[in-house]
C-alpha positions as CSV (number, residue, x, y, z in Angstrom):
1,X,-38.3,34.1,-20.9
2,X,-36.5,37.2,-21.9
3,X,-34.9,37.7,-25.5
4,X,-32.0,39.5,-25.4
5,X,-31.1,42.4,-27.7
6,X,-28.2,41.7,-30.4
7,X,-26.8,45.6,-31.7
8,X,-27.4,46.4,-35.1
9,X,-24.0,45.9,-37.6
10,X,-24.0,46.4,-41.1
11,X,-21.9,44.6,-43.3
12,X,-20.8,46.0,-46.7
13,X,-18.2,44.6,-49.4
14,X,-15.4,47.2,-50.2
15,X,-12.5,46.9,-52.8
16,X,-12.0,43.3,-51.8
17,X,-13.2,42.8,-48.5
18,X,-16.1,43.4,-45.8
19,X,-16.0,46.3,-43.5
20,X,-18.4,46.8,-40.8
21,X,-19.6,49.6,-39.5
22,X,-22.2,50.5,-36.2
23,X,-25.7,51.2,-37.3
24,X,-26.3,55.2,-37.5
25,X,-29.3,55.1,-35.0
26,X,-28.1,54.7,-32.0
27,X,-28.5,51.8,-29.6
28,X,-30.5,50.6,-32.7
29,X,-31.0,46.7,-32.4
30,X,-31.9,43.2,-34.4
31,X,-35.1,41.9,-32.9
32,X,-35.8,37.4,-33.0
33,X,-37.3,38.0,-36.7
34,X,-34.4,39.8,-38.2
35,X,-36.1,43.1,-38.4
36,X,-33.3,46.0,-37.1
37,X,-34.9,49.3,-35.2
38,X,-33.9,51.4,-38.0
39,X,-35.6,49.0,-40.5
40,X,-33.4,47.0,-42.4
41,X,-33.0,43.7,-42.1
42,X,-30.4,41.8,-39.9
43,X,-29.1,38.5,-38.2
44,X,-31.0,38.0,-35.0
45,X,-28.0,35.8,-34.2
46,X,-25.0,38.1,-34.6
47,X,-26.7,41.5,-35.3
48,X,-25.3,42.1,-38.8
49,X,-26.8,43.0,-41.7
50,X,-26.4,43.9,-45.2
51,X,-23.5,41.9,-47.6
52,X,-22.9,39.3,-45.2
53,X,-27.2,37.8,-45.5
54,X,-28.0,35.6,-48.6
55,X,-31.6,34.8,-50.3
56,X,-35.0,36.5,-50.7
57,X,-36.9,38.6,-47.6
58,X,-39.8,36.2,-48.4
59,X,-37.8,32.9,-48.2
60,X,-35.2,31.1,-45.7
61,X,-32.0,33.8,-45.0
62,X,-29.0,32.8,-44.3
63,X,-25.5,35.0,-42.7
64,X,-21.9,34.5,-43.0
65,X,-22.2,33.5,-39.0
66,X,-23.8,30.2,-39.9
67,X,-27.5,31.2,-38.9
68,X,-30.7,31.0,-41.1
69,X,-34.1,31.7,-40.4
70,X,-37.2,33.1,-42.3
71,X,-38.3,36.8,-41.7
């Protein structure tokens, strides 16, 4: 079975609201365990990272999208 690549998007808060922006590496992407190309860690659901993920790098992680999951 093949995983398919989700694009690495961060998320950031900004007077009052999110604005997302393409990651700066290109054709960086969000692997199954949340862990982005370029490092940081991301949504293996929905690809973004940054404001929009809740909790701890060493416990459950949730998204705005809905998805949690443990990196």
């Amino acid at each position: 079975m093949s995983v398919l690549a989700v694009a690495h998007i961060k998320a950031r808060y900004d007077e009052g609201g999110f604005m997302l922006e393409r990651c700066e590496d290109p054709g960086c992407s969000v692997d199954p365990g949340g862990q982005a190309e370029c490092g940081r860690l991301a949504c293996p659901a929905c690809g973004t990272g940054g404001a929009n993920l809740t909790g701890v790098p060493e416990g459950p992680i949730g998204c705005s999208c809905g998805h949690v999951w443990v990196a």
